[in-house]
C-alpha positions, 0 to 999 in steps of 0.5 A: 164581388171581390175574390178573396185568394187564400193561397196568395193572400190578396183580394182581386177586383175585377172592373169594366170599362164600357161605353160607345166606340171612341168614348175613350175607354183604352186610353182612361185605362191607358192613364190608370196604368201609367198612373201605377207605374208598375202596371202593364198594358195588355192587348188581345183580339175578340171579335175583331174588337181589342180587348185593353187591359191592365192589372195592378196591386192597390197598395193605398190605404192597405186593408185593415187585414193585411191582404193586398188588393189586386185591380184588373181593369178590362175595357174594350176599344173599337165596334165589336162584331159580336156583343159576346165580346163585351159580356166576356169582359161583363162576365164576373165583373165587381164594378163598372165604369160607363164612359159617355162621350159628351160630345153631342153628335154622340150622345145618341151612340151613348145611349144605344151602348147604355141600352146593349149594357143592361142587355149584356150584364142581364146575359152574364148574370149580372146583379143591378140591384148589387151592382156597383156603376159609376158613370164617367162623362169623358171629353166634356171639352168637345161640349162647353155647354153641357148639362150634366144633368141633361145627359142624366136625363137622356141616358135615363139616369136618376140623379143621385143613383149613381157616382158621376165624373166630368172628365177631358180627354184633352187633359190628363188630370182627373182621367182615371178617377171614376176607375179608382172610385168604382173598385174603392166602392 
């Protein structure tokens, strides 16, 4: 849930980017920070795994109260050794982004890190009855054919229970919009 921070007069929202390794979850976050302008991109190292992150103020529309809104976004690039390293980035999460690459020599990897998501959000705590979740179909390119509601189907997604985004990783338009959307939820 959004923390509200008396002592600086902003609330902070913290989002999740998670999917299969090479979903291309560093460079949507990569995109939103460039997107920005004023956001760095930061990296570390947990289970031999990078931890990509980015932080910004949401400056429009401004909140009726006047606080500002300050986004961090995490996502994890690369296999993690260890599925601690994905709850850390669970841990205390508002939103989620679920990046599926829709290329269909991976759709099995997609649903592998779905199944190790309910698992890691379970561990952390996290609520899926209030949990916000917007799915994003990334490198729609690499599948001309695709069905959206046919990935629904395999990922067992129930059509209309969440917010869905078609996206290319071979464009930059539109990279960042499943981001934008899960915080503004």
């Amino acid at each position: 849930m959004a923390k509200w921070a008396n002592d600086s007069g902003e609330v902070s929202i913290k989002i999740a980017v998670i999917g299969q390794p090479g979903s291309g979850k560093g460079s949507i976050l990569r995109h939103l920070a460039t997107s920005q302008g004023q956001a760095a991109v930061r990296t570390g190292v947990i289970s031999e795994t990078e931890v990509v992150r980015t932080e910004f103020i949401w400056t429009a529309p401004p909140l009726i109260d006047g606080p500002f809104v300050r986004v961090k976004v995490f996502a994890l690039s690369g296999k993690p050794l260890h599925q601690a390293a994905e709850q850390l980035i669970l841990h205390e999460c508002d939103t989620l982004v679920f990046v599926v690459d829709c290329d269909p020599l991976h759709i099995v990897d997609s649903g592998n890190s779905l199944l190790a998501l309910t698992t890691n959000a379970t561990h952390v705590g996290l609520n899926w009855e209030g949990a916000v979740v917007v799915m994003q179909y990334n490198r729609a390119e690499r599948y001309p054919n695709m069905k959206p509601g046919e990935i629904d189907a395999w990922l067992g997604v129930e059509d209309g229970k969440v917010a869905r985004y078609i996206t290319a990783s071979n464009s930059s338009e539109n990279l960042n919009v499943a981001v934008i959307d899960a915080w503004k939820r």
